[in-house]
C-alpha positions as CSV (number, residue, x, y, z in Angstrom):
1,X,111.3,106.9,98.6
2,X,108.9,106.9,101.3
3,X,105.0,106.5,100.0
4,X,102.0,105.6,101.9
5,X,99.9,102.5,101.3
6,X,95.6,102.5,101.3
7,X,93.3,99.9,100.8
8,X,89.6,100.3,98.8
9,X,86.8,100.2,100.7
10,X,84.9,99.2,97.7
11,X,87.2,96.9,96.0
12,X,88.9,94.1,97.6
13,X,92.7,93.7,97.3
14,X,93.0,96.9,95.8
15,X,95.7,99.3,97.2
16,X,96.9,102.9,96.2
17,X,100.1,104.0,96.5
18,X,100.6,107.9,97.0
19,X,104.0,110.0,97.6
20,X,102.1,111.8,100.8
21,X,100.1,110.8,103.1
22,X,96.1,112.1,102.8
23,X,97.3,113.8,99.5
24,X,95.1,112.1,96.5
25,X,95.3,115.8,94.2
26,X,97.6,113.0,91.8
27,X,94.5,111.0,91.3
28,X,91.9,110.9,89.0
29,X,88.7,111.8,90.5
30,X,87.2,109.1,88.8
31,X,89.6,107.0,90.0
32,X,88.6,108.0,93.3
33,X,85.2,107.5,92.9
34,X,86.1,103.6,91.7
35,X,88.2,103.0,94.7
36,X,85.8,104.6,97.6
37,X,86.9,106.3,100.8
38,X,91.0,105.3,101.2
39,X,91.6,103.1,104.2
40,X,95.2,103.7,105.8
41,X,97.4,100.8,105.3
42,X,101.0,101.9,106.2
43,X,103.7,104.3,105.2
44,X,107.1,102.8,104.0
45,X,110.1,103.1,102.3
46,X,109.6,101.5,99.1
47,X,113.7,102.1,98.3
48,X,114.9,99.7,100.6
49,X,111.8,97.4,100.2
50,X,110.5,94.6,98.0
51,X,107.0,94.4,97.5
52,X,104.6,90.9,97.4
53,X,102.6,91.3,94.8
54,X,103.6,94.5,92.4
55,X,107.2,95.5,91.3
56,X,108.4,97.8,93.4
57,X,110.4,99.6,90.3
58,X,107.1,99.8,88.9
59,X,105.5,101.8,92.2
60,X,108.3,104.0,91.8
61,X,108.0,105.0,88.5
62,X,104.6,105.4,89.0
63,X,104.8,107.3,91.7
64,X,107.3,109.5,90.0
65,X,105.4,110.2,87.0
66,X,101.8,110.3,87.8
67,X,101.9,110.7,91.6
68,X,100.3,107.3,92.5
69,X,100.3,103.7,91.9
70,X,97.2,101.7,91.7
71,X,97.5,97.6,92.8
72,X,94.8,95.7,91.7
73,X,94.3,92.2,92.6
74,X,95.1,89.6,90.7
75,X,92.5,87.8,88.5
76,X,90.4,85.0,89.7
77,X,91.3,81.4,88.4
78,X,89.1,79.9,86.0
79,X,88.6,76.6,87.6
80,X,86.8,74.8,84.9
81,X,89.3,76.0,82.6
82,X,92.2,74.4,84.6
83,X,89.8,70.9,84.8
84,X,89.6,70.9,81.3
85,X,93.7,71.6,80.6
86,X,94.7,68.5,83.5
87,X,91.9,66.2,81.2
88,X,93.3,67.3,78.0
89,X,97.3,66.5,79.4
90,X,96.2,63.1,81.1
91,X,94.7,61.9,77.5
């Protein structure tokens, strides 16, 4: 399954995943409006891939069913929380 990869211009490390390239008529328009004007990535064959970040039996699907996958990045780590966990385990 090929799809092609672009990157937000408004939101870093977030990617969308459509089934054709320059074709977003699968994606919200709100959705649009959230990620900003799409920045071509790459175009590749998610079948014979794996993927970094995301599952790439979840892309599928997604692509499948709603025509798109959105990849958002991963929450930030809560530092002070991890301080507070490595003090709590050391006493």
């Amino acid at each position: 399954m090929l799809c092609t990869i672009y990157k937000s211009a408004k939101k870093e490390g977030a990617y969308l995943y459509v089934a054709k390239r320059e074709d977003f008529s699968a994606v919200p328009d709100e959705l649009m409006r959230m990620f900003g004007k799409p920045v071509l990535v790459m175009t590749l064959n998610v079948a014979t891939r794996e993927l970094a970040l995301v599952d790439v039996d979840k892309v599928k699907e997604s692509i499948t069913e709603k025509g798109f996958f959105l990849q958002l990045p991963p929450p930030p780590k809560n530092l002070l929380d991890e301080y507070k966990a490595r003090k709590q385990q050391q006493q």
